[in-house]
Every structure is written in structure tokens, then in C-alpha cells.
BABA-140499 format. One line per 10 residues: their letters; for each residue x, y, z of C-alpha. Coordinates in nm, 3 decimals. Example, Ala and Ser with C-alpha at 12.3 -4.5 7.8 and 13.67 -1.06 7.14 Angstrom:
2
as) 1.230:-0.450:0.780; 1.367:-0.106:0.714
REM end
This chain:
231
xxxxxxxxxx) 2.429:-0.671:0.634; 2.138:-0.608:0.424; 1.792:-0.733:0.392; 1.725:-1.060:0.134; 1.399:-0.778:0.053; 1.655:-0.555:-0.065; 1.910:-0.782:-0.231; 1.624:-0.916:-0.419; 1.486:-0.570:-0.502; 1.841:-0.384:-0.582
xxxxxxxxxx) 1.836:-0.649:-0.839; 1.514:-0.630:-1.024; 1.603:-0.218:-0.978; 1.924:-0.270:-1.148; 1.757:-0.424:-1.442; 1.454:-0.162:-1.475; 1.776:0.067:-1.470; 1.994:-0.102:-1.731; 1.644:-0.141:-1.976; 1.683:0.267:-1.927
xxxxxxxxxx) 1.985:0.354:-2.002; 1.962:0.149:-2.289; 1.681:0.289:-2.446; 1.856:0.616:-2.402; 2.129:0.487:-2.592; 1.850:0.345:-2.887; 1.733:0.700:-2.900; 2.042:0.826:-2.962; 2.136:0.581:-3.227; 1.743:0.720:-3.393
xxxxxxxxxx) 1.829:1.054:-3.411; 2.171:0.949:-3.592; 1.976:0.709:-3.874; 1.725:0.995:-3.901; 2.014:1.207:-4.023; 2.217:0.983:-4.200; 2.082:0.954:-4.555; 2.207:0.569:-4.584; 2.099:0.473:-4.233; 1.807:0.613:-4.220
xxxxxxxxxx) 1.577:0.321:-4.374; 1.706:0.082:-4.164; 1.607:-0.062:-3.848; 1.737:0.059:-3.533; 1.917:-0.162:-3.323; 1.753:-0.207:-2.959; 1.947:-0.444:-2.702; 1.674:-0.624:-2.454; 1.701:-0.901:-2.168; 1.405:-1.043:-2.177
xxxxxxxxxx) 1.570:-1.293:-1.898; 1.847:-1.281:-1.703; 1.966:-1.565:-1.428; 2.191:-1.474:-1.157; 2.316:-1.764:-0.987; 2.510:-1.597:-0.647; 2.613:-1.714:-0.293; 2.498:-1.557:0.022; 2.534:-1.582:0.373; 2.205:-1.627:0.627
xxxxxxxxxx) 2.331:-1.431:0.939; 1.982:-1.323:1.122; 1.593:-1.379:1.089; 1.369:-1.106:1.275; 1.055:-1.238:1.289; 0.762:-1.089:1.211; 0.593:-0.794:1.468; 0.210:-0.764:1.457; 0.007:-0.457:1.455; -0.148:-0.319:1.784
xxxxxxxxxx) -0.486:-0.178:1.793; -0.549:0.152:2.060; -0.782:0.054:2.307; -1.114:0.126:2.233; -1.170:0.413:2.496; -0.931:0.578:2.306; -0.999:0.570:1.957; -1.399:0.609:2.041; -1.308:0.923:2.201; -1.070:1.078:1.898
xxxxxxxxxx) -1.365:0.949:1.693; -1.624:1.155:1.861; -1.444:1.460:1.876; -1.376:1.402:1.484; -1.685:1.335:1.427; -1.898:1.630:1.613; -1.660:1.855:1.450; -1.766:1.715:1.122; -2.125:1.783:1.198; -2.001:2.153:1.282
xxxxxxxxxx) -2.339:2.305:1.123; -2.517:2.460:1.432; -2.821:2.319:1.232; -2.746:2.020:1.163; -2.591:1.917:1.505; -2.946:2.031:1.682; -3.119:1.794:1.471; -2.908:1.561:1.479; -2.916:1.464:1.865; -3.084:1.174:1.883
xxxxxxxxxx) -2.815:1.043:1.602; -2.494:1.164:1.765; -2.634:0.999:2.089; -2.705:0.664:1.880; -2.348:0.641:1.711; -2.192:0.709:2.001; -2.337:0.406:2.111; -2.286:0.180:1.882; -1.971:0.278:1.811; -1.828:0.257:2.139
xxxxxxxxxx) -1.998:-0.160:2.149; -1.811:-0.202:1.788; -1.485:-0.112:1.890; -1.501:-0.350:2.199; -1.645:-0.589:1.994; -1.360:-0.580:1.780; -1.137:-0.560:2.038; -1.222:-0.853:2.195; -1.222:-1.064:1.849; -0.852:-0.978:1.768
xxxxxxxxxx) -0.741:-1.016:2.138; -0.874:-1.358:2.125; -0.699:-1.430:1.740; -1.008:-1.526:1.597; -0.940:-1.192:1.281; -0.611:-1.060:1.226; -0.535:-0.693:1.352; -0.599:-0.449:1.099; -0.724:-0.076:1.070; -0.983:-0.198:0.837
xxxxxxxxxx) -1.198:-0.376:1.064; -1.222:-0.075:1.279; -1.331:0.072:1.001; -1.569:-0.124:0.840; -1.705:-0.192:1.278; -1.757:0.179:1.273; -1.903:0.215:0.911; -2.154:-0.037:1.027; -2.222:0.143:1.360; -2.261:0.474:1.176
xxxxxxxxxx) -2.548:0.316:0.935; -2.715:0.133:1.252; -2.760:0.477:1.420; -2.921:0.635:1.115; -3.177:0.428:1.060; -3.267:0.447:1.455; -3.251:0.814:1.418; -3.421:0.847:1.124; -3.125:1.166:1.045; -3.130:1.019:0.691
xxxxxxxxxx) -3.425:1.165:0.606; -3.334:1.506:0.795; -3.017:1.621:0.678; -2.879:1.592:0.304; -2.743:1.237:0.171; -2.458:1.444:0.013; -2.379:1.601:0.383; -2.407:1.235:0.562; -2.183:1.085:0.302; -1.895:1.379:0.344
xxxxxxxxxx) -1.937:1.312:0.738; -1.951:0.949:0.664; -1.638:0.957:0.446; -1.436:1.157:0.729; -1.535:0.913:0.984; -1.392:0.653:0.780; -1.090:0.842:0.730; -1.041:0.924:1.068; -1.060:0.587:1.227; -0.825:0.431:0.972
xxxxxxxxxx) -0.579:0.722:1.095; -0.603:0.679:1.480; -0.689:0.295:1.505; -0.363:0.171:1.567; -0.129:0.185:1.809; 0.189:0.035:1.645; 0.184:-0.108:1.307; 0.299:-0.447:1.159; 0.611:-0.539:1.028; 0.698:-0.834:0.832
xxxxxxxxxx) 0.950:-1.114:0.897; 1.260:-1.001:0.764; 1.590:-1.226:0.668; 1.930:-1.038:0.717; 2.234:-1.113:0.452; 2.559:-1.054:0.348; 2.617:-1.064:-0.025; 2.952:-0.881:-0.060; 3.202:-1.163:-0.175; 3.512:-1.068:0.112
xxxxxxxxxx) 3.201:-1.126:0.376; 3.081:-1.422:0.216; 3.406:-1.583:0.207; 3.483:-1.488:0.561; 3.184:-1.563:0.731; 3.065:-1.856:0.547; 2.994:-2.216:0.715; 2.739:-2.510:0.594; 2.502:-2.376:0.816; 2.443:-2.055:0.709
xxxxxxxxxx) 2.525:-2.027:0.367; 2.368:-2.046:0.029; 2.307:-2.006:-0.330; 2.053:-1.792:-0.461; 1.991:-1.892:-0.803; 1.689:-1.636:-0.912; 1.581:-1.562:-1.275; 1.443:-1.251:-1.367; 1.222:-1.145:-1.658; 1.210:-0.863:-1.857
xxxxxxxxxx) 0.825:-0.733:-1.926; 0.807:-0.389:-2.137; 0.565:-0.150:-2.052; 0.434:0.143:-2.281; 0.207:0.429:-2.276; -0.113:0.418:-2.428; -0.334:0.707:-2.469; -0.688:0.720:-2.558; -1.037:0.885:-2.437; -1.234:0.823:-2.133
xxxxxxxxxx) -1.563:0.994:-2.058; -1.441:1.306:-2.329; -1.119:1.349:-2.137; -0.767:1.216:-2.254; -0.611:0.961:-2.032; -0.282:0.813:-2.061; -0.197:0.437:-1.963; 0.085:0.203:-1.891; -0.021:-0.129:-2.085; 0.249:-0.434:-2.167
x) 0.423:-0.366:-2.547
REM end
């Protein structure tokens, strides 16, 4: 059995694959009407399926539903967050003026992790790292302004130490992550044949297009950059 993710995918893969090895073939042909003094005016032949339809039964033999992320609990991640973040303040200097800050974020950090806790426990925001994140973002800049560290210690430094926090939340916020609902299949004809009853199987008729890519190179802010942008 196989995924209907990967049947899908395998197929699209296929044709990238197929577009390949016949553009290898094209550039072959070039080099052959580059040397061939009768040839080598003439246009080069290039095969393309700009759309291909693939009409082909399946059988539906499981659905797994869909598992949703769980968050650490907030004693948890508050305490890997401190301990991340004093040693990202690990300036002897800047961690004794800095007291009345670290004592401040710990704070409100600790209420907006419960906070969000509580919403997603209730359903009212889907569990995601990025609420944590953004909860302790907005904690960090609370405790700044009622420390007034912003004007003691270097934007550039609070911005490194603010970018690490970040970082480090996103990393230990959850406790499992999500999966999506998946769809399992059989698409190899003897299974098909065998296993198939009006209940469970189908016809995937699916039509895929072709769109060509191409790099494109050109300057951006004095340095050379090179792009893929549609032919």
C-alpha cells in the first residue's frame, strides 16, 4: 500500500523526470546540428508535454486521520527558555545590569506560555510553535520597556539575544508534532483487480501540466544573483 500523497507525487516526479531526460536528449541532438554543416541552421527539435491526463483505477483500503501537534507544558519550555536565555546574556556585564530585566521576562514569559496554554487547550487557536513564539516575543518587549535595559545595553546585542530566544522556543515548544490525514492505496493493477469492490474502489482521472522553468541572472545590490523564473 502506498499513500494517495505519494501516488500523486511519484507522478508529477515522473514527469519533472521525463522533461529531463529529454532535454538531455535535445542537447545532444545541438551538439550534432552544431557540427553538421547542413543541420546546423536548422531548428532543433525539442519534445514537450505541456499536459498529460492519466485516467487510472485505484483501490481506497485505509484513511488515518489526521494527529494534532502537542505543545510541552509551560513549566517546561519556560524553564529550557530561561536557561537559553541567561546563557545568551553570558556577558558578566551585561547580565549585572540586566537584573531587573531577566527578573521581568521571566515573568512575563512564564504568564504567556500559560496564557497560551490555556487558549489551545480550550480550541479557541490551533496548536502551533508560532504562537509560543510570537507569546514570548511579546513578553520579551513587555519586560524591556519595564526595565528600561533598552537603553542600557546595545540594540544590536538585544536583537542577537532576541533572535536566539525566538529560535529557541520554536525548537523546544512542542511536544509531538502534527501530522496530516493521510489516505492509504493500492495502485498496482494484480492488487487492484484482487482487492477491488464498489465500495472501495475508484478512478483517478488527474491532469497534469507542464510549466518550464529557466534561470535568469541579473544584478542585485552590485552582486550577481541567479533566478528560476517561468520560460
Amino acid at each position: 500500500m502506498s499513500e494517495l500523497s505519494e501516488v500523486l507525487g511519484s507522478l508529477m516526479i515522473s514527469l519533472v523526470h521525463a522533461r529531463r531526460l529529454a532535454d538531455e536528449e535535445t542537447a545532444a541532438v545541438a551538439e550534432y546540428y552544431k557540427d553538421h554543416p547542413l543541420l546546423e541552421g536548422m531548428s532543433l527539435p525539442r519534445v514537450r508535454v505541456p499536459e498529460l491526463t492519466i485516467d487510472m483505477p485505484l483501490t481506497i483500503n485505509q484513511h488515518i486521520p489526521a494527529k494534532n501537534a502537542e505543545l510541552d507544558s509551560p513549566a517546561n519550555v519556560h524553564k529550557a527558555l530561561m536557561s537559553h536565555f541567561n546563557q545568551a546574556l553570558d556577558d558578566e556585564d551585561i547580565l549585572s545590569r540586566t537584573k531587573s530585566f531577566q527578573h521581568n521576562f521571566d515573568r512575563e514569559a512564564r504568564a504567556a506560555l500559560d496564557k497560551v496554554t490555556e487558549r489551545q487547550r480550550n480550541g479557541d487557536v490551533r496548536i502551533s510553535k508560532e504562537s509560543m513564539v510570537r507569546a514570548v516575543d511579546e513578553a520579551f518587549q513587555k519586560a524591556l520597556k519595564k526595565s528600561g535595559s533598552d537603553k542600557e545595553v546595545p540594540f544590536e546585542r538585544l536583537s542577537a539575544v532576541n533572535k536566539q530566544v525566538r529560535h529557541n522556543v520554536s525548537a523546544i515548544a512542542l511536544k509531538s508534532r502534527s501530522t496530516p490525514p493521510a489516505i492509504k492505496t493500492s495502485v498496482v493493477s494484480s492488487e487492484v483487480k484482487e482487492t477491488a469492490t464498489p465500495q472501495n474502489s475508484i478512478r483517478l482521472n488527474i491532469t497534469i501540466r507542464e510549466e518550464g522553468l529557466e534561470w535568469a541572472t541579473g544584478l542585485e545590490n552590485g552582486q550577481t544573483k541567479n533566478k528560476l523564473m517561468p520560460e
